[in-house]
Kinemage of the C-alpha trace (Angstrom):
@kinemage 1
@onewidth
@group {chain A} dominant
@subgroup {mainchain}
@vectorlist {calphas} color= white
{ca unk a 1} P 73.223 -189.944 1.025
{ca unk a 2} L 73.232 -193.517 2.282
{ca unk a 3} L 70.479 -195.841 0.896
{ca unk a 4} L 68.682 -195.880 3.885
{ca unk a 5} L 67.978 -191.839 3.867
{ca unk a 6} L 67.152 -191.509 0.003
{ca unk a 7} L 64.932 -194.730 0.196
{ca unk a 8} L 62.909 -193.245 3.123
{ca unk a 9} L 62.923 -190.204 1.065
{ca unk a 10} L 61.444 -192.030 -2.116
{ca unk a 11} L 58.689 -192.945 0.513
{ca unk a 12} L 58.024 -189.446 1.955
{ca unk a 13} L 58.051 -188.520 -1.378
{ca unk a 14} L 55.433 -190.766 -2.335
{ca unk a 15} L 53.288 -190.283 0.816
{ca unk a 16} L 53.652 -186.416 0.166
{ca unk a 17} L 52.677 -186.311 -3.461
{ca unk a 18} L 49.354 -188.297 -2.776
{ca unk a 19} L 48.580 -185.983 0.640
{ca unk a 20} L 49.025 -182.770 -1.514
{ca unk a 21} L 46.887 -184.422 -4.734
{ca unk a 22} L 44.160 -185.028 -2.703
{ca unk a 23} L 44.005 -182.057 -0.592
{ca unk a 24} L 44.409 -180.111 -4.375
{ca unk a 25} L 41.751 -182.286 -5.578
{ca unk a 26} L 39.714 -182.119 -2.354
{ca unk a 27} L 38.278 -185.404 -3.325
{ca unk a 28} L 40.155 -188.811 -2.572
{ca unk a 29} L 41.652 -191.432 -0.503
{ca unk a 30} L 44.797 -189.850 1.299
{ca unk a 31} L 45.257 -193.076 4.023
{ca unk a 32} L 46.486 -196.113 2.303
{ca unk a 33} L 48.443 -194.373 0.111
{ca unk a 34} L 49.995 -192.912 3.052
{ca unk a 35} L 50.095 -196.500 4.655
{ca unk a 36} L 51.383 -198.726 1.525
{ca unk a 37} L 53.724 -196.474 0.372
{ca unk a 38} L 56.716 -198.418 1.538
{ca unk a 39} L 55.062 -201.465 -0.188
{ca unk a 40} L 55.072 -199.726 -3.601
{ca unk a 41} L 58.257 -198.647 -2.750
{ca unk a 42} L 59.855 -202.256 -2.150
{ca unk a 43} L 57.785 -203.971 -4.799
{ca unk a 44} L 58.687 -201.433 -7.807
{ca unk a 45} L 62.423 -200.609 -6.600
{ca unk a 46} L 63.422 -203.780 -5.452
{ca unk a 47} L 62.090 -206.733 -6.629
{ca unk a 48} L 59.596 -205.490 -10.009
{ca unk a 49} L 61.020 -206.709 -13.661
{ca unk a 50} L 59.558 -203.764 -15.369
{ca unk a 51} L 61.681 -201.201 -17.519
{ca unk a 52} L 59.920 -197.802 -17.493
{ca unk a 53} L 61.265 -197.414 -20.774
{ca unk a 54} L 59.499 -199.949 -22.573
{ca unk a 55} L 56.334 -200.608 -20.304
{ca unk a 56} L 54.455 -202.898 -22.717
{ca unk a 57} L 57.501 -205.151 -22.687
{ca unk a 58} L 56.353 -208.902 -23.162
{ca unk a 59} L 58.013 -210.331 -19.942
{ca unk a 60} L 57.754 -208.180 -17.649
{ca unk a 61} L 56.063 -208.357 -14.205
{ca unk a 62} L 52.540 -207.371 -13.625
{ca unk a 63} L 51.580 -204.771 -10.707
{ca unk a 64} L 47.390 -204.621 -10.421
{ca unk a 65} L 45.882 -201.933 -7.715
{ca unk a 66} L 42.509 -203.865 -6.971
{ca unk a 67} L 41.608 -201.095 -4.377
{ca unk a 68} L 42.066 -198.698 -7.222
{ca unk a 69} L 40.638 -195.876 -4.892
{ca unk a 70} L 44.335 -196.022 -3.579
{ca unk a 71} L 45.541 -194.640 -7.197
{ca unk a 72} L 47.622 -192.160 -5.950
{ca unk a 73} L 49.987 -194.843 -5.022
{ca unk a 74} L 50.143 -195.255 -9.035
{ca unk a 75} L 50.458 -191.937 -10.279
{ca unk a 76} L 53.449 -191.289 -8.078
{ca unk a 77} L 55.251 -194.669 -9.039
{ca unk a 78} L 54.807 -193.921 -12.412
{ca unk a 79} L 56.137 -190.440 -12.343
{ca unk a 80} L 58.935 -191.231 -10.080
{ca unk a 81} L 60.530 -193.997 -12.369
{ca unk a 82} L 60.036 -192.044 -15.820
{ca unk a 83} L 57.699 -194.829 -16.696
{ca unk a 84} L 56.823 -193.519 -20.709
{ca unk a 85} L 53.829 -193.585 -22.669
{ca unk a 86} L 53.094 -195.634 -25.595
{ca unk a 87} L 50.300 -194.912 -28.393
{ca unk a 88} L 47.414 -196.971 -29.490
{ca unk a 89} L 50.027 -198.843 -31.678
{ca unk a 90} L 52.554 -199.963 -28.737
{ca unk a 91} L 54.961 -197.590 -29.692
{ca unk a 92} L 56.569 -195.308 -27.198
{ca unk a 93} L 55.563 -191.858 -27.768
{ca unk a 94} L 58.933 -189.808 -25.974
{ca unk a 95} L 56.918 -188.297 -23.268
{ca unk a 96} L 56.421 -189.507 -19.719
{ca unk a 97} L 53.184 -191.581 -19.069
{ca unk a 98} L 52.352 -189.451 -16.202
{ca unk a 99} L 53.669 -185.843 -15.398
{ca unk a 100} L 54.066 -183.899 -12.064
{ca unk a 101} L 51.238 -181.431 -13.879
{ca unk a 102} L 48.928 -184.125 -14.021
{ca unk a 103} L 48.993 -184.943 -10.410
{ca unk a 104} L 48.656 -181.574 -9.484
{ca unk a 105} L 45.155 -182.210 -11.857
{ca unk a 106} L 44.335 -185.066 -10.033
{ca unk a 107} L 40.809 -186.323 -10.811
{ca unk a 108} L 40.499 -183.274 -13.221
{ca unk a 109} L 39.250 -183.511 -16.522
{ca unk a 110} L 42.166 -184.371 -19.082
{ca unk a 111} L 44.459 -185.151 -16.555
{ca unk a 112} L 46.453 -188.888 -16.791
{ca unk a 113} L 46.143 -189.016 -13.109
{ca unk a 114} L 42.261 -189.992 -12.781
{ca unk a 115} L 40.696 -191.139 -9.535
{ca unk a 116} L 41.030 -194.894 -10.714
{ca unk a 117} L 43.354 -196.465 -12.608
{ca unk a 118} L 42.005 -196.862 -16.285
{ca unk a 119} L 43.372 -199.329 -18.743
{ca unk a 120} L 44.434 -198.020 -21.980
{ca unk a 121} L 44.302 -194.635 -20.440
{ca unk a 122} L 48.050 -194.475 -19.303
{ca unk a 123} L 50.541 -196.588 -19.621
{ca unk a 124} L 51.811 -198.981 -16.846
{ca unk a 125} L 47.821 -199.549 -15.913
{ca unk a 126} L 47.731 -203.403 -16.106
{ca unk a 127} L 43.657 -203.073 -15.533
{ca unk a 128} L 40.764 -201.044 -14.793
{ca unk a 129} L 40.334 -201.578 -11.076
{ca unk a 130} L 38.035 -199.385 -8.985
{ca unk a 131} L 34.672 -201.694 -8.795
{ca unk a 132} L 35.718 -204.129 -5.123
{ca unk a 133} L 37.432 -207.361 -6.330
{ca unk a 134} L 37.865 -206.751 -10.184
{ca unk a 135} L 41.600 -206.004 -9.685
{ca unk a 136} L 42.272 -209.324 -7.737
{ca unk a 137} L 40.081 -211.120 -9.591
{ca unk a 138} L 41.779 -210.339 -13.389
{ca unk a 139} L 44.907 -210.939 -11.367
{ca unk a 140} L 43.664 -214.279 -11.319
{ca unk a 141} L 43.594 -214.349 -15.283
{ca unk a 142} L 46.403 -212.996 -15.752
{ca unk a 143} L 48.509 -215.560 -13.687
{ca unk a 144} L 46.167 -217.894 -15.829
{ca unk a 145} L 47.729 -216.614 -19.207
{ca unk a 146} L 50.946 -216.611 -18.222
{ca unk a 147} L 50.838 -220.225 -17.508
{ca unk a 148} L 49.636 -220.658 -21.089
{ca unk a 149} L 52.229 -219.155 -22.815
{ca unk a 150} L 54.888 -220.857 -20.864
{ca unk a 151} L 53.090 -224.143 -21.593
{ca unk a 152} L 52.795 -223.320 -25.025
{ca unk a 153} L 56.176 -221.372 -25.627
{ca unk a 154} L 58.756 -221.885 -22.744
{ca unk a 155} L 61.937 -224.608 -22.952
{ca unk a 156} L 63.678 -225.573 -21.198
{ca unk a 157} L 67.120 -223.734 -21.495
{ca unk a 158} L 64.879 -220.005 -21.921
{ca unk a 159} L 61.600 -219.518 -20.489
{ca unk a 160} L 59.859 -216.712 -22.886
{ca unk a 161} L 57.482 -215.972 -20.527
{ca unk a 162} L 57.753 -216.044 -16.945
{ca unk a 163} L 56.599 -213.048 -15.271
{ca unk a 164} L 54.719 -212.541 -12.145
{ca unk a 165} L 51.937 -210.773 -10.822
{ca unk a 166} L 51.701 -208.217 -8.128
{ca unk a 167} L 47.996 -207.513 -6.535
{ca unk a 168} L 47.545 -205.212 -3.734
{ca unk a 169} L 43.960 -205.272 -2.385
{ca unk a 170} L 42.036 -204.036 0.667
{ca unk a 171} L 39.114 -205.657 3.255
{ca unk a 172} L 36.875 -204.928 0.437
{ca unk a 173} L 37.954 -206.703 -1.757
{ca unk a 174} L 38.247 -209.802 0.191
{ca unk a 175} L 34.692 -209.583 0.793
{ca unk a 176} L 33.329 -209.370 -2.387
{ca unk a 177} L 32.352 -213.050 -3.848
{ca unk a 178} L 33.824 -212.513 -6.915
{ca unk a 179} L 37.481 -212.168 -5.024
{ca unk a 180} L 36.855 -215.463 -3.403
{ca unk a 181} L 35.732 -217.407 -6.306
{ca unk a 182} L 38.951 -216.091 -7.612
{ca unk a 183} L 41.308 -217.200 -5.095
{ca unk a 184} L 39.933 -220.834 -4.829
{ca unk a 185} L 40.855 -221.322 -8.638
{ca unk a 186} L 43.808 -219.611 -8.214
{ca unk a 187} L 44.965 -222.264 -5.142
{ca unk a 188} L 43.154 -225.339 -6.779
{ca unk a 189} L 45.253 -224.529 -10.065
{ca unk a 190} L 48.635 -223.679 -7.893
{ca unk a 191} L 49.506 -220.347 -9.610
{ca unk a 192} L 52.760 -219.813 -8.038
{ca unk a 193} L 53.351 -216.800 -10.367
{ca unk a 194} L 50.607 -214.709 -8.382
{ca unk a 195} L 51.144 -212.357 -5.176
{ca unk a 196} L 48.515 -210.481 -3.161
{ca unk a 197} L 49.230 -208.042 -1.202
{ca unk a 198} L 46.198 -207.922 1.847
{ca unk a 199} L 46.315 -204.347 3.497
{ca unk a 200} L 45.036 -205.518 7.102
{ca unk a 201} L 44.753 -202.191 8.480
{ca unk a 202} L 41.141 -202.733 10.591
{ca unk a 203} L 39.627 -199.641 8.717
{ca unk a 204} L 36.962 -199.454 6.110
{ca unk a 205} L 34.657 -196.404 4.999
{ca unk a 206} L 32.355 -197.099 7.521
{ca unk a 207} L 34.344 -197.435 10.253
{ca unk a 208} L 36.423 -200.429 11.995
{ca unk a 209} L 36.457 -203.909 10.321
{ca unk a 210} L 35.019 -204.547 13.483
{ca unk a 211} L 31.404 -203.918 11.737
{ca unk a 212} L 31.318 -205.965 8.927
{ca unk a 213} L 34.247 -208.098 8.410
{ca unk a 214} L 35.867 -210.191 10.729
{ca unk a 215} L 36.369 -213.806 9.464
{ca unk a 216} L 40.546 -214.917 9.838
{ca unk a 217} L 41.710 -214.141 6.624
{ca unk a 218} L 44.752 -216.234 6.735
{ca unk a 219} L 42.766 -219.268 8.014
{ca unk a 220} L 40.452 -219.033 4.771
{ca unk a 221} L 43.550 -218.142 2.222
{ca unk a 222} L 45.404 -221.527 4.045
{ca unk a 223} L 41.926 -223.699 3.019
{ca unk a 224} L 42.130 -222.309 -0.258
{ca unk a 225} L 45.876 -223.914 -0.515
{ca unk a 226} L 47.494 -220.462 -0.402
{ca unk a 227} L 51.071 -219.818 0.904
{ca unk a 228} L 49.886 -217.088 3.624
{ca unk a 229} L 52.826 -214.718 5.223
{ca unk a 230} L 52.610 -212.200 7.247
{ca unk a 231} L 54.685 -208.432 7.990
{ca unk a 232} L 53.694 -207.099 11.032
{ca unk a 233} L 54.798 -203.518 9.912
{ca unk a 234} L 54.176 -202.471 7.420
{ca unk a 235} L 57.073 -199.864 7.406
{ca unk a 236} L 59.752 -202.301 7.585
{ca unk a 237} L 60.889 -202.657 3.633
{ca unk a 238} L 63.533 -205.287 4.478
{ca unk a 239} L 61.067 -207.505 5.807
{ca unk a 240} L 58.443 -206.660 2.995
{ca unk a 241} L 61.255 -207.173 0.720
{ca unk a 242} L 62.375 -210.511 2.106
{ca unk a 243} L 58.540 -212.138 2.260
{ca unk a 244} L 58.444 -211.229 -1.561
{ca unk a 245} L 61.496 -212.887 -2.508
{ca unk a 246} L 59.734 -216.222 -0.522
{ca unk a 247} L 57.078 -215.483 -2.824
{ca unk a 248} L 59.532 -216.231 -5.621
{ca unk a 249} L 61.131 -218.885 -4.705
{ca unk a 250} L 57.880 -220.910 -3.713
{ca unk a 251} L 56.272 -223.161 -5.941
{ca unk a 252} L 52.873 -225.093 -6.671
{ca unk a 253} L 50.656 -221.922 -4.574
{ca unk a 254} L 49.831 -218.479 -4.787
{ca unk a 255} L 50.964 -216.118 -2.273
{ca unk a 256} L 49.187 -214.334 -0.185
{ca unk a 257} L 50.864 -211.865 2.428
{ca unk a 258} L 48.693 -209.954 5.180
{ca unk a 259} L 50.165 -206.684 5.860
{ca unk a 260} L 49.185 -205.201 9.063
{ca unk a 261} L 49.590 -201.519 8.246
{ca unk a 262} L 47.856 -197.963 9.587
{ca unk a 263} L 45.696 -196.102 7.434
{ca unk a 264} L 46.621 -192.557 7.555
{ca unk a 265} L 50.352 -193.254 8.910
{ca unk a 266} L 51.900 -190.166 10.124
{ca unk a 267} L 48.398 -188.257 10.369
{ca unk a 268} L 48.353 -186.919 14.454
{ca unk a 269} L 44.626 -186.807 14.259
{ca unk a 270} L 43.626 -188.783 11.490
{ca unk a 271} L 45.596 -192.177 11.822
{ca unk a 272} L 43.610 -195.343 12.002
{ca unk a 273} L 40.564 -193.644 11.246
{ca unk a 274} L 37.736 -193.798 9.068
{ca unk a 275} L 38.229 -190.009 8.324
{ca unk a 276} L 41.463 -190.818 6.295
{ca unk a 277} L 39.869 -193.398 4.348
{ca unk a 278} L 38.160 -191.115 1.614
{ca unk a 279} L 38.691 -187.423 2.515
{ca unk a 280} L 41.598 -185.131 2.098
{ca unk a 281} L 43.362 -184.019 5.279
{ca unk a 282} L 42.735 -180.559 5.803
{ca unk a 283} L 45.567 -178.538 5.458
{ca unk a 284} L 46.435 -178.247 9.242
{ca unk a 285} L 46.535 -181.506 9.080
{ca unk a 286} L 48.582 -181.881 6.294
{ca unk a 287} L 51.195 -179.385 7.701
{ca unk a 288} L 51.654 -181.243 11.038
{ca unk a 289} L 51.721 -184.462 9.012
{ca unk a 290} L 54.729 -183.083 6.756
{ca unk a 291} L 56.034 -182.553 10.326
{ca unk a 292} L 55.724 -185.516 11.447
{ca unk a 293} L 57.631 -187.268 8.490
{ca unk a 294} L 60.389 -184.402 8.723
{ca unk a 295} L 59.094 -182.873 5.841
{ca unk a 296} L 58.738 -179.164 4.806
{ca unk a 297} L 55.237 -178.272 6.182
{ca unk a 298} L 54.300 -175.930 3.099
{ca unk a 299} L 55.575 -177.342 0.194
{ca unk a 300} L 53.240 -178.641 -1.933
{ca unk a 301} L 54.306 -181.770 -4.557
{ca unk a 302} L 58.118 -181.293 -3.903
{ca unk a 303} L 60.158 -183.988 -5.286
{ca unk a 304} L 63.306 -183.739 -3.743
{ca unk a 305} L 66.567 -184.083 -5.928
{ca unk a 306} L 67.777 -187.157 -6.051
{ca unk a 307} L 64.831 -189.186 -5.639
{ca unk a 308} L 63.847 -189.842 -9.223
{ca unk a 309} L 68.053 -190.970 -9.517
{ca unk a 310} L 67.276 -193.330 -7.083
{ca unk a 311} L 64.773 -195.283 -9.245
{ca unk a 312} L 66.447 -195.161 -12.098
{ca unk a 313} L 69.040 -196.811 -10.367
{ca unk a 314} L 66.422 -199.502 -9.099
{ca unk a 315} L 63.676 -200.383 -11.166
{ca unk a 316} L 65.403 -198.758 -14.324
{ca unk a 317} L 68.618 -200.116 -14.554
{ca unk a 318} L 67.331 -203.781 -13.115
{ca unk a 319} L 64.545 -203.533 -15.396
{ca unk a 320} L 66.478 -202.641 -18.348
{ca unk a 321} L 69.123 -205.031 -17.861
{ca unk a 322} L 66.095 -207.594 -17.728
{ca unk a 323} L 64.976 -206.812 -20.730
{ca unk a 324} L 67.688 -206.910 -23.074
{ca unk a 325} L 69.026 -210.044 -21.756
{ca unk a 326} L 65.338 -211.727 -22.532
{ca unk a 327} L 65.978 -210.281 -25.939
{ca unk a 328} L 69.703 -211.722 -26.604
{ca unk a 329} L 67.825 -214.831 -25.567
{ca unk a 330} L 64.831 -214.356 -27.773
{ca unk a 331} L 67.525 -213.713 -30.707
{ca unk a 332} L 70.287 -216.713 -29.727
{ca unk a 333} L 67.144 -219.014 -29.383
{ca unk a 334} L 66.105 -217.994 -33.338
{ca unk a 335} L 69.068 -218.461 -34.717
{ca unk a 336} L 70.599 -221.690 -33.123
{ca unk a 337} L 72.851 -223.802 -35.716
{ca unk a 338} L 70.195 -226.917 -37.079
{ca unk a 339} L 67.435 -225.845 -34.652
{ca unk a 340} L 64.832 -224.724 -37.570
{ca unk a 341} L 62.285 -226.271 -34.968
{ca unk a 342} L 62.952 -223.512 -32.055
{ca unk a 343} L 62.589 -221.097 -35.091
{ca unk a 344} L 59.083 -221.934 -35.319
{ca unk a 345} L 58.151 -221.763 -31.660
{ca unk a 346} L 60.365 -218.430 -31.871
{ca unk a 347} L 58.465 -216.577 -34.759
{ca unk a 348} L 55.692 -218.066 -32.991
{ca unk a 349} L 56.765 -216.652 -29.507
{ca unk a 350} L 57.195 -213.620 -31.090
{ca unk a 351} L 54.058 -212.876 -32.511
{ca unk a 352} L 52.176 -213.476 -29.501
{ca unk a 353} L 54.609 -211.015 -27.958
{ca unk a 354} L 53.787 -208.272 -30.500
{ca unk a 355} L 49.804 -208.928 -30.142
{ca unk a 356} L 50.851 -208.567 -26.145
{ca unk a 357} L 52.177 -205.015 -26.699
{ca unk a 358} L 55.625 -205.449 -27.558
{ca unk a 359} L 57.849 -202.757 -29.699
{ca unk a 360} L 59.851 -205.121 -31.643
{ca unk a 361} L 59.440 -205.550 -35.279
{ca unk a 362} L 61.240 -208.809 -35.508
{ca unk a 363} L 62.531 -212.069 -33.708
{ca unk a 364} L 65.396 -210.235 -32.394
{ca unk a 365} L 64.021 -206.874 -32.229
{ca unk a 366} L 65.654 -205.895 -35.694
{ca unk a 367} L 63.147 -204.952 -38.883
{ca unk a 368} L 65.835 -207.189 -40.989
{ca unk a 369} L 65.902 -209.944 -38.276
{ca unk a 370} L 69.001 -209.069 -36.807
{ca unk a 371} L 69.969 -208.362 -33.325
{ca unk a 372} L 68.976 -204.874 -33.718
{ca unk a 373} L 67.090 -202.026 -30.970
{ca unk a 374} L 63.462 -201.875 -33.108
{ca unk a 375} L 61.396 -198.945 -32.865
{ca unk a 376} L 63.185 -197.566 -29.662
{ca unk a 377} L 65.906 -196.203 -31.735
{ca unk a 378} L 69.681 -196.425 -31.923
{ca unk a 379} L 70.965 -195.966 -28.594
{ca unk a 380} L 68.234 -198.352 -27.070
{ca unk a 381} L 70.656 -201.932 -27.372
{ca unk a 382} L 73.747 -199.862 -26.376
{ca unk a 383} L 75.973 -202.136 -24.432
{ca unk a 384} L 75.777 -201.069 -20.858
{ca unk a 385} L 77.032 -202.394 -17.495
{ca unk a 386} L 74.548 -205.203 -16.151
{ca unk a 387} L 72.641 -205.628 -12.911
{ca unk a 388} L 71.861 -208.288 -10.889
{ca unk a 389} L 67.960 -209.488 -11.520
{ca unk a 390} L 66.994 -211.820 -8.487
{ca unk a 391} L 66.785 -215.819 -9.375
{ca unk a 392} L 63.569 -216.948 -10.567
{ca unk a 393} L 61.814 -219.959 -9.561
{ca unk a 394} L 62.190 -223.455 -11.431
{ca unk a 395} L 58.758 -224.933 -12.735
């Protein structure tokens, strides 16, 4: 299948699963998941450092769902790259963080698929987002922290920690004043390490944008000292893909890319509507939206084979290979010939690392300090081909 066909697929497959939660459920937000699925797609296959294996690892990149009514989007991501579960301890448990059973339980009692994303709750949650503007606004801190650490533990020849943050966000968030307080500190401090995501798709609860919010967005996000893009469709993952590797490669300002998207996408009836905003479907229109995505009009969360492959190809393999080269690095930078002083900010780097959730039990990953795999057992360090992780910025 040419990469083309299986990544629409991945898409579909994502759309689908959130469609038939809901509609199970009958209690959610069907449209942006439907809408920002080839976001999530692009974001977490293509350009995410994040190893579904090890989701509490120190460097990797953040992904924060401020509109966390759209959690759907999550649930399938996580299921779809095998991303595991770790205990209270930050120890990966050998079970998946979120199963196909629980999103059939959507927003069911007991199941890891609620109608928000909770922290703590399942793993690859970066925050509790739900309330309008709390996801954006931690993003915020986040990109915050991370320029502490580097301050306090990067050099020059490795930087320990220099992960970025992902934030996809809705109207409503925008309007709340805690989301704008936000973003002015994020552009007066130049956190080039953060990315919003703005899903301009005109619709709210209530009805067009047209009622409540019309100020120009990227006028505002320019004042603030934002980098502002803009994709015009929000189907086309090339172009999504390409704006996000700007993000990356620009420095001294947040990022900021509008989206212009449809709520609903697919939906005959229900497209661009309020009605898709926080509603299931119905199921005739759930059958002639399967149609309309070529899909099979009765089945009910089918994963097609080969799909899951095709992010463990992606996000696994590139998030893996990220990984253990930060931890060669980790280890090399430890144990450099008359460098006792980088052993300090090592152990030092290290500990932080652990208190941030990662699985290691020493320097190099080793419980004797050598260059060993830790508490994700033997075959965790195995050598393995490597692939390609895009260039990161210079700060």
């Amino acid at each position: 299948m040419a990469q083309t066909d299986v990544a629409q697929l991945a898409i579909n497959t994502i759309r689908t699963l959130s469609i038939d939660a809901v509609q199970a459920a009958n209690s959610g937000h069907p449209g942006r998941p439907m809408a920002f699925a080839p976001l999530v797609y692009t974001i977490w296959n293509r350009v995410m450092r994040f190893d579904p294996q090890d989701p509490i690892w120190p460097n990797r990149d953040r992904f924060v769902l401020s509109n966390g009514h759209a959690s759907m989007l999550l649930w399938s991501i996580l299921y779809l790259t095998g991303t595991q579960a770790v205990n209270a301890e930050y120890e990966t448990v050998g079970e998946p963080a979120v199963t196909l059973d629980d999103i059939k339980r959507f927003r069911q009692l007991g199941s890891k698929a609620p109608g928000h994303p909770e922290y703590h709750l399942v793993s690859g949650v970066e925050t509790t987002t739900g309330p309008l503007g709390q996801g954006i606004a931690t993003s915020v801190g986040m990109a915050i922290a991370q320029r502490w650490l580097a301050a306090r533990y990067n050099k020059p020849e490795f930087p320990i920690f220099d992960y970025d943050i992902y934030t996809v966000c809705g109207d409503c968030c925008l309007m709340e004043g805690v989301g704008s307080e936000a973003a002015s500190l994020a552009g007066h401090l130049g956190l080039d390490n953060l990315c919003w995501v703005y899903d301009n798709n005109h619709i709210t609860i209530e009805g067009s944008t047209a009622v409540t919010f019309t100020e120009d967005v990227a006028a505002r996000f320019l004042g603030y000292g934002w980098n502002v893009l803009r994709v015009r469709d929000a189907n086309d993952i090339d172009l999504i893909d390409h704006s996000l590797q700007v993000f990356r490669q620009t420095t001294g300002r947040p990022t900021i890319i509008i989206l212009d998207s449809h709520i609903g996408y697919g939906s005959p009836h229900r497209q661009d509507t309020a009605a898709a905003h926080g509603e299931p479907l119905g199921e005739n229109e759930v059958r002639l939206t399967k149609r309309a995505y070529g899909w099979h009009e009765d089945a009910q969360f089918l994963v097609p084979n080969g799909v899951r492959e095709h992010f463990a190809a992606g996000i696994g393999a590139r998030g893996a290979s990220a990984r253990r080269a930060w931890k060669r690095s980790l280890c090399q930078l430890s144990h450099e010939p008359g460098a006792a002083r980088h052993r300090d900010r090592a152990d030092a780097a290290t500990r932080t690392a652990e208190r941030m959730g990662s699985q290691s039990t020493g320097i190099c990953g080793g419980s004797k300090g050598g260059c060993g795999t830790g508490r994700l057992g033997p075959g965790a360090e195995r050598p393995c081909a490597e692939h390609p992780v895009a260039p990161r910025r210079l700060r």
